[in-house]
N, C-alpha and C positions, 0 to 999 in steps of 0.2 A: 636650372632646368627651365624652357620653355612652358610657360604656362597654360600653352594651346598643346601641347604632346598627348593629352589625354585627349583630344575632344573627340567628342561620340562615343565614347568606349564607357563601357559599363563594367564594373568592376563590383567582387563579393571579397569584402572584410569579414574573415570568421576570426572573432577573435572576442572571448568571455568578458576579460577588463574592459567596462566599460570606457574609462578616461581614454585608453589606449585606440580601443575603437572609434572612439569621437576626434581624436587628433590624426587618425589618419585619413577619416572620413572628410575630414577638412581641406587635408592637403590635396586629398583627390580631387573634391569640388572647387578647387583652386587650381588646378591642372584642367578643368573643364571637363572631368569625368561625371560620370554617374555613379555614384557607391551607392552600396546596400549592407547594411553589416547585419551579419548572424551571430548570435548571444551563445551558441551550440548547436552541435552536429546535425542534430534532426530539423532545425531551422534552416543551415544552411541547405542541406539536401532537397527540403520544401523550395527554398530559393532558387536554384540549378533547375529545380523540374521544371519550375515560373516563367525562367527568365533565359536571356541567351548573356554569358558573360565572356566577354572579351579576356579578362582575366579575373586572378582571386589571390588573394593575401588569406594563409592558412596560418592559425595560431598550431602550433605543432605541441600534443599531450603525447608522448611515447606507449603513456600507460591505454591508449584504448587506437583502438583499430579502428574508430568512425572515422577520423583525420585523415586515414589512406583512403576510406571510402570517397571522403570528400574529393580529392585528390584525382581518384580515378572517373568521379562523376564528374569533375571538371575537363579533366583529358580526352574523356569517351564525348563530350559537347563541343572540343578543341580552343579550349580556353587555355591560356597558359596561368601559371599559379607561382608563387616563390611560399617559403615557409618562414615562420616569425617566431621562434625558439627562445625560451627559459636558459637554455643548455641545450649546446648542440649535442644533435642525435649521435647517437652510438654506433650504430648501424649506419654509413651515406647508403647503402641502396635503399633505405626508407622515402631521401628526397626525391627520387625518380628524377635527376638527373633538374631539379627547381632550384634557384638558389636558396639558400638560407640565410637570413639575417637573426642574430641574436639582441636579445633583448637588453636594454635599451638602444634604438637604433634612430637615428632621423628620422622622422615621417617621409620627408623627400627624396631621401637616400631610398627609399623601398620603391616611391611612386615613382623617382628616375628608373628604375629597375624593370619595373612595369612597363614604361613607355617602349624600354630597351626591347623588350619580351615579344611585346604587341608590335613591334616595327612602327611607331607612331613617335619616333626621335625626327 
């Protein structure tokens, strides 16, 4: 991946693990993104109000419905988003149509994805 694909774009990592967080926080600031990561829902939601994001890397919990909110608050701003899954979901009409990556994934394999998303290839 081009390491200029990200630049100017701002990008929301919601995702709890912190190691996981910070590695992909990385790969982003090395694509020339801007990242912001949220620790959880009601973080990232403060974030979306804040901010304008290009796109968003969603840790996906099946068990709570904040994750779709996150989702639709990113959609309703026209950010695009992919989801970053334990186990893929049960349900695909939960992805709204984002890709999903499962856990363990590249960091770069998600940020190529992103650039993909955002037309910034």
């Amino acid at each position: 991946m081009d390491a200029a694909n990200l630049a100017g774009k701002t990008i929301l990592v919601v995702e709890e693990q912190p190691l996981i967080a910070l590695d992909l926080q990385i790969t982003l600031k090395q694509a020339n993104a801007k990242a912001f990561i949220a620790r959880n829902p009601e973080e990232a939601l403060t974030r979306i109000s804040q901010f304008d994001f290009a796109a968003g890397v969603i840790e996906w919990r099946p068990q709570s419905d904040q994750y779709r909110r996150i989702a639709r608050a990113l959609k309703k701003k026209g950010a695009r988003f992919v989801f970053y899954a334990t186990h893929p979901p049960e349900d695909v009409t939960t992805a709204r149509g984002a890709p999903i990556f499962i856990k363990p994934e590249r960091p770069e394999k998600i940020v190529a994805a992103l650039a993909r998303l955002v037309g910034a290839e």
